[in-house]
C-alpha positions as CSV (number, residue, x, y, z in Angstrom):
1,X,9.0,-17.9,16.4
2,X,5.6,-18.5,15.2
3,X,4.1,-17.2,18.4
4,X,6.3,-13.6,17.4
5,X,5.3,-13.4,14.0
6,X,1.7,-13.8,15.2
7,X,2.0,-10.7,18.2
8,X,3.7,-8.5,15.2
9,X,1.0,-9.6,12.7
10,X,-2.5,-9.3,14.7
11,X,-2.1,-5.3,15.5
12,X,-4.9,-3.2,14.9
13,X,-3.3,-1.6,12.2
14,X,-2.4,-4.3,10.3
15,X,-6.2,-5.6,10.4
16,X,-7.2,-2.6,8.7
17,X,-4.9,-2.1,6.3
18,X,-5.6,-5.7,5.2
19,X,-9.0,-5.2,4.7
20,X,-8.6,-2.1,2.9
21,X,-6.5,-3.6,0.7
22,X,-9.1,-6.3,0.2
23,X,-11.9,-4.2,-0.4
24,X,-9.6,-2.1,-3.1
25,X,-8.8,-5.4,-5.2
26,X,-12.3,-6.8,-4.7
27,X,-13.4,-3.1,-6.5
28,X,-10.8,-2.7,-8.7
29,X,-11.5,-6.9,-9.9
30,X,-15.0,-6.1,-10.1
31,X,-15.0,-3.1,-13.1
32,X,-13.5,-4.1,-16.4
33,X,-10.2,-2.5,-17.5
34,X,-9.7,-1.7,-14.3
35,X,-7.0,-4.7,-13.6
36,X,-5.6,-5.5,-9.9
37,X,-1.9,-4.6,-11.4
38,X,-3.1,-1.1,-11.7
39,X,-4.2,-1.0,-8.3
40,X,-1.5,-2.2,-6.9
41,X,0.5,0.5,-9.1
42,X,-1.7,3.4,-7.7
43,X,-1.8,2.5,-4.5
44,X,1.9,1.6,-3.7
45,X,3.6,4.6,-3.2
46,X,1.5,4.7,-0.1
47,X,3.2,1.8,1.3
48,X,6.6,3.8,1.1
49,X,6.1,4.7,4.7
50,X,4.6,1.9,6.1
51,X,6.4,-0.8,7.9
52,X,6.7,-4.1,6.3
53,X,4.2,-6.2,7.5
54,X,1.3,-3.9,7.1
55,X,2.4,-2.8,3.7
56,X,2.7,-6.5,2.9
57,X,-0.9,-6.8,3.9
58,X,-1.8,-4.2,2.5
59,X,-0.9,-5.1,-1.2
60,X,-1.1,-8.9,-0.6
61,X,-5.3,-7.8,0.2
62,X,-5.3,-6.1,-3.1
63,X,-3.7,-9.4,-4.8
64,X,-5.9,-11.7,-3.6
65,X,-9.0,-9.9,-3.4
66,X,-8.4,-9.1,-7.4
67,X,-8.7,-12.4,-8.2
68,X,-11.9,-13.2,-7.0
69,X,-13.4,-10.1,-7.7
70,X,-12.9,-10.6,-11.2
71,X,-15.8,-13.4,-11.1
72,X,-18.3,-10.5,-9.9
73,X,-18.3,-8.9,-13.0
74,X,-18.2,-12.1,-15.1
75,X,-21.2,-13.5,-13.2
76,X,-23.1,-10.6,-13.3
77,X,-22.9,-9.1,-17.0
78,X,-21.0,-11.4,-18.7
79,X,-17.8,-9.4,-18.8
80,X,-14.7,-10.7,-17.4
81,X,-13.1,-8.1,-14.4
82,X,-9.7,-10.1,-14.7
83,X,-8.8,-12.4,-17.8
84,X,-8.8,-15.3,-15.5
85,X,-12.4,-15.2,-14.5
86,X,-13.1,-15.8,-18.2
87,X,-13.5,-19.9,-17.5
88,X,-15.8,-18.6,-14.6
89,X,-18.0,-16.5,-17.1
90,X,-18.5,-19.7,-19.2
91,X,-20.7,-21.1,-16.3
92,X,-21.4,-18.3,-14.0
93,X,-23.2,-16.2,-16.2
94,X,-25.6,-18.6,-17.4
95,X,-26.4,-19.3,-13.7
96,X,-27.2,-15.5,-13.5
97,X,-29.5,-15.5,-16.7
98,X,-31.3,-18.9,-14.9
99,X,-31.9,-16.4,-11.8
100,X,-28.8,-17.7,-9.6
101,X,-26.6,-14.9,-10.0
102,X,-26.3,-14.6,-5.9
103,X,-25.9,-18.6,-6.0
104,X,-23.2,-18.4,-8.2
105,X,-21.5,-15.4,-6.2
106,X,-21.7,-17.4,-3.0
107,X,-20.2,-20.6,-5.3
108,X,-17.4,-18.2,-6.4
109,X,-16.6,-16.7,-3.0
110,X,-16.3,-20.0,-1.5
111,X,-14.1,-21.5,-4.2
112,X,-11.9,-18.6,-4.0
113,X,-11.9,-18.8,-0.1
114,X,-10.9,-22.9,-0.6
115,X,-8.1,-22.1,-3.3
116,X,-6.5,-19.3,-1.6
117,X,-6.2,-21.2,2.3
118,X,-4.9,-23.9,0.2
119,X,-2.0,-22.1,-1.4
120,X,-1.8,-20.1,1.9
121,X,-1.1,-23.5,3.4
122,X,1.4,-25.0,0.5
123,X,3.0,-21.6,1.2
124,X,3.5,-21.4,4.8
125,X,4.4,-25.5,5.1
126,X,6.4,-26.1,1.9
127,X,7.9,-22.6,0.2
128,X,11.5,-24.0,-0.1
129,X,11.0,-27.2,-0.6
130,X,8.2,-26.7,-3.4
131,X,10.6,-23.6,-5.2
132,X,13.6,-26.2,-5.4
133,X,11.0,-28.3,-7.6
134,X,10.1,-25.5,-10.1
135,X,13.6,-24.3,-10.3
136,X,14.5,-27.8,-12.2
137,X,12.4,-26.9,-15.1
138,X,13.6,-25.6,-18.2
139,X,12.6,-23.9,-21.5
140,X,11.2,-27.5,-23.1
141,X,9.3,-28.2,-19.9
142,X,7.7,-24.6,-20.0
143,X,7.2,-25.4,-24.0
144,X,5.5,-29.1,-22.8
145,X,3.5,-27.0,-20.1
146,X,1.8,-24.5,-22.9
147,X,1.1,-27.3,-24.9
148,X,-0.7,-29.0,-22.4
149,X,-2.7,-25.4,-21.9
150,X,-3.2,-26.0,-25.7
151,X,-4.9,-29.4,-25.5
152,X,-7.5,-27.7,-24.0
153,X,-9.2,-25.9,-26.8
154,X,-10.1,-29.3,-27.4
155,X,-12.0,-29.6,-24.3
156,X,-13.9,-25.6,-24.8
157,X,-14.4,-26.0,-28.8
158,X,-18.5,-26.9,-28.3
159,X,-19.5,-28.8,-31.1
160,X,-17.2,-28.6,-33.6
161,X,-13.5,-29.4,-32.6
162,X,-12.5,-28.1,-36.6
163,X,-14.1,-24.9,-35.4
164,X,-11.9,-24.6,-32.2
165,X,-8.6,-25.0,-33.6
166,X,-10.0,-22.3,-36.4
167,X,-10.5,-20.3,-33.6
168,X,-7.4,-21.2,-31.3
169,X,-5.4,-20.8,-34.6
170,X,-6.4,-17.2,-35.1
171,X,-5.6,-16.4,-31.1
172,X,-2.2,-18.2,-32.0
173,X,-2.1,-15.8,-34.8
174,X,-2.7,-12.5,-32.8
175,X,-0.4,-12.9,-30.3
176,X,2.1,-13.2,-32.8
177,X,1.4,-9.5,-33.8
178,X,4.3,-7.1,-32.5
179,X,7.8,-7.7,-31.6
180,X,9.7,-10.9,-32.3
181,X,10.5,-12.2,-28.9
182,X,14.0,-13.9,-29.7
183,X,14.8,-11.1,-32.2
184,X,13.2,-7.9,-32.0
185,X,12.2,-7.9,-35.6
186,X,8.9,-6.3,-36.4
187,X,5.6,-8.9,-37.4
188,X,2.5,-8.3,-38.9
189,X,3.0,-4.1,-37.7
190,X,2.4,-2.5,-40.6
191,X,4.7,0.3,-39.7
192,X,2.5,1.2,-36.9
193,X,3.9,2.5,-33.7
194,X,1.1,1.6,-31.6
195,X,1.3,-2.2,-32.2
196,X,4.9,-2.8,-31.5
197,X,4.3,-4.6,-28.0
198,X,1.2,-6.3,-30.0
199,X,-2.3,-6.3,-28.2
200,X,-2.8,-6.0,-24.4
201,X,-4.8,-9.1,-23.1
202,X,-7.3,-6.3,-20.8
203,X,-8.2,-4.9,-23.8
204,X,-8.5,-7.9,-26.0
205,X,-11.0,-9.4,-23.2
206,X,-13.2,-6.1,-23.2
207,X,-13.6,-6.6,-26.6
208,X,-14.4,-10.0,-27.1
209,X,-16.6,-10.7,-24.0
210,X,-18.0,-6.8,-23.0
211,X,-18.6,-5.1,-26.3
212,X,-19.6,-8.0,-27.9
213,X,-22.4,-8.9,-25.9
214,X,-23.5,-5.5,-26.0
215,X,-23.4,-5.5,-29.7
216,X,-25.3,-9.1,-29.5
217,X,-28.0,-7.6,-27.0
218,X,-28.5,-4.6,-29.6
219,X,-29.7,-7.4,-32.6
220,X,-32.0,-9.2,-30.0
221,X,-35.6,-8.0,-29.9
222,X,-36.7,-9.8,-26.6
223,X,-36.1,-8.6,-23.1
224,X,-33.2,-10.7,-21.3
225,X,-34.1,-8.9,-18.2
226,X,-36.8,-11.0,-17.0
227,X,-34.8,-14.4,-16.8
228,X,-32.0,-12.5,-14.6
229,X,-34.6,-12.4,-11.2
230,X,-34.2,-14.1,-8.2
231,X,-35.1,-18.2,-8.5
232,X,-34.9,-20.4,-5.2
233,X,-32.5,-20.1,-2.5
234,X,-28.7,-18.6,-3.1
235,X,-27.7,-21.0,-0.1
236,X,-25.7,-23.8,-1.2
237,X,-27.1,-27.1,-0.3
238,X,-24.9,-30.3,0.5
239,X,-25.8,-32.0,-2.3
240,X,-23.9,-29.4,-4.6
241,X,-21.1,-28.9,-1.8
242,X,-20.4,-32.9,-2.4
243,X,-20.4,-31.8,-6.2
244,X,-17.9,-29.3,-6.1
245,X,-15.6,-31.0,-3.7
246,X,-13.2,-33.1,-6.0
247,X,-13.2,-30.6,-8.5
248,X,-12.0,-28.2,-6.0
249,X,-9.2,-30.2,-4.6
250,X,-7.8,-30.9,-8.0
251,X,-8.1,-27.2,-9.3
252,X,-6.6,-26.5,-5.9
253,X,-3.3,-28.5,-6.4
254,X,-3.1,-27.3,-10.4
255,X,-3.1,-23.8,-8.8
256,X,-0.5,-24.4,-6.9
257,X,1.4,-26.2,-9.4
258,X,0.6,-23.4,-11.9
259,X,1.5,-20.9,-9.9
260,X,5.1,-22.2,-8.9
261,X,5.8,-22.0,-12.3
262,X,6.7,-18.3,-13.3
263,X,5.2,-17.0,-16.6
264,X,2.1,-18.5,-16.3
265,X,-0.6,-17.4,-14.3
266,X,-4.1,-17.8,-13.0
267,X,-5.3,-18.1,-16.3
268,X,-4.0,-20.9,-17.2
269,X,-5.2,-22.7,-14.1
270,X,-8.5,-21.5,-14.7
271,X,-8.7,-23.1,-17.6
272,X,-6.6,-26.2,-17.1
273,X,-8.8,-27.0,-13.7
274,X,-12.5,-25.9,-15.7
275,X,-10.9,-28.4,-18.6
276,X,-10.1,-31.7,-15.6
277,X,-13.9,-30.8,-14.2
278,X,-15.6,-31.0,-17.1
279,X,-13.7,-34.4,-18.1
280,X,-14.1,-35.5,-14.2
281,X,-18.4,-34.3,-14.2
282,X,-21.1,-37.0,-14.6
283,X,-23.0,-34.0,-16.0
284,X,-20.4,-32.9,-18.9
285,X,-23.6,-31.2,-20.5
286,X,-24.1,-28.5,-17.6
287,X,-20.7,-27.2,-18.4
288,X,-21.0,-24.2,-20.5
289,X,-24.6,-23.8,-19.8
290,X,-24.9,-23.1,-15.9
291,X,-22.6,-25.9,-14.3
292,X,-21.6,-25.0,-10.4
293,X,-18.7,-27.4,-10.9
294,X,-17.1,-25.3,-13.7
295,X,-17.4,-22.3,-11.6
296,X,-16.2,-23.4,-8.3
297,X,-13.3,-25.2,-10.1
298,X,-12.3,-21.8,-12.0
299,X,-12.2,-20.1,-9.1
300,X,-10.4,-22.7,-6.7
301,X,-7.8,-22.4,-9.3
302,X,-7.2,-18.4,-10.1
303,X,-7.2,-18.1,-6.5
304,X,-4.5,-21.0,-5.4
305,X,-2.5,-19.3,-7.7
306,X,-1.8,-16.2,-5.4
307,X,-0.1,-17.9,-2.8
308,X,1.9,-20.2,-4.9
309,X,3.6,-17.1,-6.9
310,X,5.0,-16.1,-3.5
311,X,7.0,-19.1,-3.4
312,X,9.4,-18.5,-6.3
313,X,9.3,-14.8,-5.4
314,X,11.0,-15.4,-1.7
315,X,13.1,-18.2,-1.8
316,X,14.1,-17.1,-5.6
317,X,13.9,-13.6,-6.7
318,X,11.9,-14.8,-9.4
319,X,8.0,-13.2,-9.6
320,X,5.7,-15.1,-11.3
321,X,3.5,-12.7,-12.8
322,X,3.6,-8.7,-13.3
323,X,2.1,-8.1,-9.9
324,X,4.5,-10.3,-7.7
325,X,6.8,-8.5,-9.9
326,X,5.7,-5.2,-8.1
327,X,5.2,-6.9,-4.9
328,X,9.3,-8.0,-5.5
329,X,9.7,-3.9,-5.6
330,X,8.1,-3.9,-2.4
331,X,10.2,-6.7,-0.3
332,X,13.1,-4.5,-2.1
333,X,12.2,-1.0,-0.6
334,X,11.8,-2.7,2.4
335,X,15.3,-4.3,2.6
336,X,13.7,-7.7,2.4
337,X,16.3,-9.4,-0.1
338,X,14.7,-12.4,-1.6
339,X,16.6,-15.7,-1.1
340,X,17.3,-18.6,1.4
341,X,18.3,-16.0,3.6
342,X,15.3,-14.1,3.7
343,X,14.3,-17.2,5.9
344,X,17.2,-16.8,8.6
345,X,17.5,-13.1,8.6
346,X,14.5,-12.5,8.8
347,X,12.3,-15.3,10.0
348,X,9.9,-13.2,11.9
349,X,8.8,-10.9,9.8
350,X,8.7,-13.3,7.0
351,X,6.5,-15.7,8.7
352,X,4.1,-13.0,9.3
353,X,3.9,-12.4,5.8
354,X,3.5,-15.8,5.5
355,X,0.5,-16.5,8.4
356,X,-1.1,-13.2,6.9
357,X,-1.9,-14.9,3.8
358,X,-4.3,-17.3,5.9
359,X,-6.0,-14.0,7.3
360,X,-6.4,-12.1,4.7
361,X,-8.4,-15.0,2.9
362,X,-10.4,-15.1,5.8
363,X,-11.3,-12.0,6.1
364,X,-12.1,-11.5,2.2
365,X,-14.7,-14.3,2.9
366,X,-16.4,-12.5,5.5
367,X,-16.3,-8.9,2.9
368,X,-17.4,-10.8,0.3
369,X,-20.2,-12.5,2.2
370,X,-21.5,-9.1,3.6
371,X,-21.4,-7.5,0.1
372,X,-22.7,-10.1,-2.5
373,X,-26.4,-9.3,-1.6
374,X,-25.1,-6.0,-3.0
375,X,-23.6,-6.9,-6.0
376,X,-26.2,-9.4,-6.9
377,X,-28.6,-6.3,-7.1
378,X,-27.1,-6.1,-10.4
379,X,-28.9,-8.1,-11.6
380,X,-32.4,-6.3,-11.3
381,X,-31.2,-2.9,-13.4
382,X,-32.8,-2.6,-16.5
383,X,-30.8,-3.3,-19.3
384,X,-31.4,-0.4,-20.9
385,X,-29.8,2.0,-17.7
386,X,-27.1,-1.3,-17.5
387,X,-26.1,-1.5,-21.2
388,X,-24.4,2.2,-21.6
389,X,-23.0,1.9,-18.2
390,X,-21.0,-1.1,-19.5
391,X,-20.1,0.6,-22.4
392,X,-18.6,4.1,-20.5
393,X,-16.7,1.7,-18.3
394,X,-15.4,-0.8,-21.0
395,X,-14.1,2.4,-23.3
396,X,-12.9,4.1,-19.7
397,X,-11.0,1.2,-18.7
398,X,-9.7,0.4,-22.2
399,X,-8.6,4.4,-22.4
400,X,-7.0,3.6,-18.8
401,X,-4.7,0.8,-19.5
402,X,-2.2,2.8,-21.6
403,X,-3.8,5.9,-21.8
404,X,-4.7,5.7,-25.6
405,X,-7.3,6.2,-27.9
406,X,-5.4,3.6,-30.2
407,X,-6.1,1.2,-27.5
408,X,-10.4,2.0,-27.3
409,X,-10.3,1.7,-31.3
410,X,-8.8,-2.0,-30.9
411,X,-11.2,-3.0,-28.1
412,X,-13.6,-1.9,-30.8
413,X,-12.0,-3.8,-33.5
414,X,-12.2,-7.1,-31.2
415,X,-15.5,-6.5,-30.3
416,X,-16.5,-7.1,-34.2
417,X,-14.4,-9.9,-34.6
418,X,-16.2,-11.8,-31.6
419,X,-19.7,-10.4,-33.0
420,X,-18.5,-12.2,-36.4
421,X,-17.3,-15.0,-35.1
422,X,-20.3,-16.0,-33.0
423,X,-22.5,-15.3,-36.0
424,X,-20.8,-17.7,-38.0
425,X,-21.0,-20.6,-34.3
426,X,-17.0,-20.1,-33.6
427,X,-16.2,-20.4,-30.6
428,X,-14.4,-17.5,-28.3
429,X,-12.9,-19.3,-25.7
430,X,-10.2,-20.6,-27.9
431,X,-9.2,-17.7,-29.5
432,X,-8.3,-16.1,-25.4
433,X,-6.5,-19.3,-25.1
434,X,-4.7,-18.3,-28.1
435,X,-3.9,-15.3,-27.0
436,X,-3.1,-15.8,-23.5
437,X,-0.3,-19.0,-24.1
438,X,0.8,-17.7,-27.5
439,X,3.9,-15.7,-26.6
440,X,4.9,-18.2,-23.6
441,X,4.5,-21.1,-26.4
442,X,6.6,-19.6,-29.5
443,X,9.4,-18.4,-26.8
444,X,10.1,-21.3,-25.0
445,X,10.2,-23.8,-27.7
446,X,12.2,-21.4,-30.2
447,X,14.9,-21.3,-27.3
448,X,14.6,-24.8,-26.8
449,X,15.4,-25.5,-30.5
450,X,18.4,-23.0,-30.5
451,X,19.8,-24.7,-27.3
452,X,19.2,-28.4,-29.2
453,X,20.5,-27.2,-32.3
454,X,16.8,-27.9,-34.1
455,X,16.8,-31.5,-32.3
456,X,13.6,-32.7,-31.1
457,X,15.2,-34.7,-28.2
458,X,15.3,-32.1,-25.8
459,X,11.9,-32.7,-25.0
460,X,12.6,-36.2,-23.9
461,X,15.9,-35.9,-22.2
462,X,14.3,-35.1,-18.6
463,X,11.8,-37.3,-16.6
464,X,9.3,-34.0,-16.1
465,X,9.1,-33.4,-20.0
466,X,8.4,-37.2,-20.0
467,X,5.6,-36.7,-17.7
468,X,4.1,-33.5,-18.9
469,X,4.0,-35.4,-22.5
470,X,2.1,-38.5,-21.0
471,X,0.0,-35.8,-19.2
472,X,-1.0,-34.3,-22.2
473,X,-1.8,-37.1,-24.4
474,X,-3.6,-38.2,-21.7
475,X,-5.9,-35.0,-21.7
476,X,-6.4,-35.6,-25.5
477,X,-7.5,-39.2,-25.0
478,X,-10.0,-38.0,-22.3
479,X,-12.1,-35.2,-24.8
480,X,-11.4,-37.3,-27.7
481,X,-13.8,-40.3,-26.0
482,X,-15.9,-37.5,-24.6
483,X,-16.5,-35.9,-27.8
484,X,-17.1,-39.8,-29.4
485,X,-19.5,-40.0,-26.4
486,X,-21.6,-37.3,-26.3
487,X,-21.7,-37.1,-30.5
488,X,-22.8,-40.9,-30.3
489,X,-25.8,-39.9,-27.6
490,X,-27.0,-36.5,-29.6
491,X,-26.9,-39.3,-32.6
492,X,-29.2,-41.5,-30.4
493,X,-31.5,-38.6,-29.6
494,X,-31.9,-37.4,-32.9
């Protein structure tokens, strides 16, 4: 069977259509506001006429390729492509300002090559077996998962920890905004139309991370510029390979475990695996400053996710994010019902799907290595050519996601909050965090209480809530002693 699935997957025409698809999501990562959903949207009625393994490759290339383009962008000019790549902003940028923007590329490309042959793997070895797991879970383990997501403003508050939950607070707050999600009643709307499915995350981020540093760039007299050159060589030695490796594997296996679990994303596993490197690193102080282990555990992450939301999506029905959701509309037009006996019916086909996977992050490897010299050139236009260009795309792509002016006067709006809130040494990260686990949070632990009849039990009635709960006090206890730690050495130094 395996030997079938691999004379119907290597055709000339299903190489090429996977590496157009990959050079579409790498592009359409890359540019802020211009999200890998969207190009998967656009791009999807050509598929309509396609067989299904090439149109599988085809959009899977887009998928995959999205998520590590993302990191391009957030490297490069400090502006996330995707909202995951926001934990690899944190460090990749700052390697860019230190003159290692094509070191931190390479990092990034590699990570993402690591984390998406290790879902590929999890998803060609273990789909069924690995869906049965993640079916078991409930609304109070989903609840016990967010929390856990939580924990880790914590962990990205910077000095102040008051500060963090000020600003994971307001996040909390935001996403709050718009329609009740048990109810339908309206919060916070103030009878306007425009805010009834609250704020879009795309736009949000161009705000906060795009805007904002364009707004900060205007107040600062010196030139930037000159600290964005070339330092050293973009190779990675084996020194830093040996640094990255743990960090890796364990961002790997959250991925997975992140992405089995529908509703949350590559996001979360961004964070969650930048959070376990930081508390793993014997150089905690890199992180946030220029630290390769935060960036190659960011990206391990986002990308281990792809493969993992397959798994729920074929053996369940269930997609674990908006674009498996599409992808689910594809495996439909193509008479490929999800389910057990997608395997049976048709194995072939399926398998080739599966086996793809391991191509196409392959082949995004070798595109990304030919084409980071390119984008790394970046780095050497002036910011005073680079600074409007940002500005046309972020108000493009925040014009594109809905098609609304509404939606360019919020990504303006956020933009000031982020300028205030740095002014005044808040941190931003927590307020995303906010943001992006707010809705997820408030649903599942509402339904929880209406299933429990307001009983707290619930969350320790199963052996999983039981662990996530150790898990997450666990996590605490880690930052808690770092944060004694490092406040007792900048004590000592003082």
């Amino acid at each position: 069977m395996i030997l079938d699935s691999l004379s119907l997957l290597l055709t000339v025409s299903n190489l090429i259509y996977m590496n157009l698809g990959l050079l579409l999501g790498m592009i359409f990562g890359a540019i802020p506001g211009l999200t890998v959903l969207l190009c998967i949207v656009i791009f999807l009625p050509l598929t309509y006429a396609l067989d299904p393994i090439p149109s599988f490759m085809f959009l899977l290339g887009i998928y995959c390729a999205g998520s590590y383009g993302g990191s391009i962008s957030a490297i490069l000019i400090g502006t996330p492509g995707t909202p995951h790549a926001t934990a690899t902003m944190l460090d990749g940028y700052p390697l860019a300002l230190k003159g290692k923007a094509e070191k931190a590329l390479h990092i990034a490309l590699s990570a993402s090559t690591f984390g998406g042959l290790f879902s590929a793997f999890v998803l060609l070895l273990f789909a069924p077996q690995v869906a049965r797991l993640a079916d078991k879970l409930g609304s109070p383990d989903y609840f016990l998962i967010c929390l856990l997501g939580l924990t880790i403003i914590a962990g990205v508050s910077g000095k102040s920890l008051k500060k963090g939950i000020v600003s994971g607070s307001l996040g909390l707050f935001i996403a709050m905004i718009g329609l009740d999600p048990m109810t339908g009643a309206t919060r916070y709307i103030f009878n306007n139309i425009n805010l009834y499915s609250g704020f879009d995350l795309t736009i949000c981020l161009i705000g906060m991370f795009a805007l904002s540093e364009v707004l900060k760039k205007g107040t600062v007299k010196e030139v930037v510029h000159e600290s964005r050159g070339r330092e050293g060589s973009w190779k990675i030695e084996k020194s830093e390979y040996k640094r990255m490796a743990l960090p890796s594997f364990v961002a790997a296996i959250i991925g997975v475990v992140v992405g089995l679990i529908p509703g949350t994303g590559a996001s979360e596993a961004s964070f969650f695996s930048y959070n376990s490197a930081k508390n793993m690193s014997k150089h905690p102080e890199e992180f946030g400053s220029g630290s390769i282990e935060g960036v190659a555990a960011a990206e391990t992450a986002n990308n281990a996710v792809t493969g993992a939301t397959l798994i729920p999506l074929l053996t369940l029905g269930i997609p674990g994010d908006a674009c498996v959701a599409v992808l689910l509309g594809a495996l439909m037009i193509n008479n490929l019902t999800p389910g057990s006996t997608l395997f049976t019916d048709n194995a072939v086909i399926v398998y080739a799907i599966l086996i793809g996977m391991v191509f196409i992050n392959l082949f995004m490897y070798l595109q990304g290595r030919f084409l980071t010299r390119l984008f790394a050139k970046v780095v050497s236009v002036p910011m005073a050519i680079l600074t409007p260009l940002i500005v046309v795309f972020c108000f493009a792509g925040a014009f594109s996601v809905n098609l609304s002016l509404f939606d360019v006067f919020i990504a303006v709006m956020f933009s000031l909050l982020s300028y205030v809130l740095i002014k005044l040494e808040y941190p931003i990260v927590p307020v995303l965090l906010g943001l992006v686990l707010g809705d997820t949070t408030e649903e599942n632990f509402r339904r929880s209480m209406l299933i429990s009849n307001g009983s707290a039990e619930i969350f320790f009635e199963s052996l999983s809530s039981i662990i996530l709960i150790f898990m997450t006090v666990f996590v605490l206890a880690l930052i808690i002693r770092q944060k004694y730690f490092s406040k007792k050495e900048s004590g000592k130094n003082a």
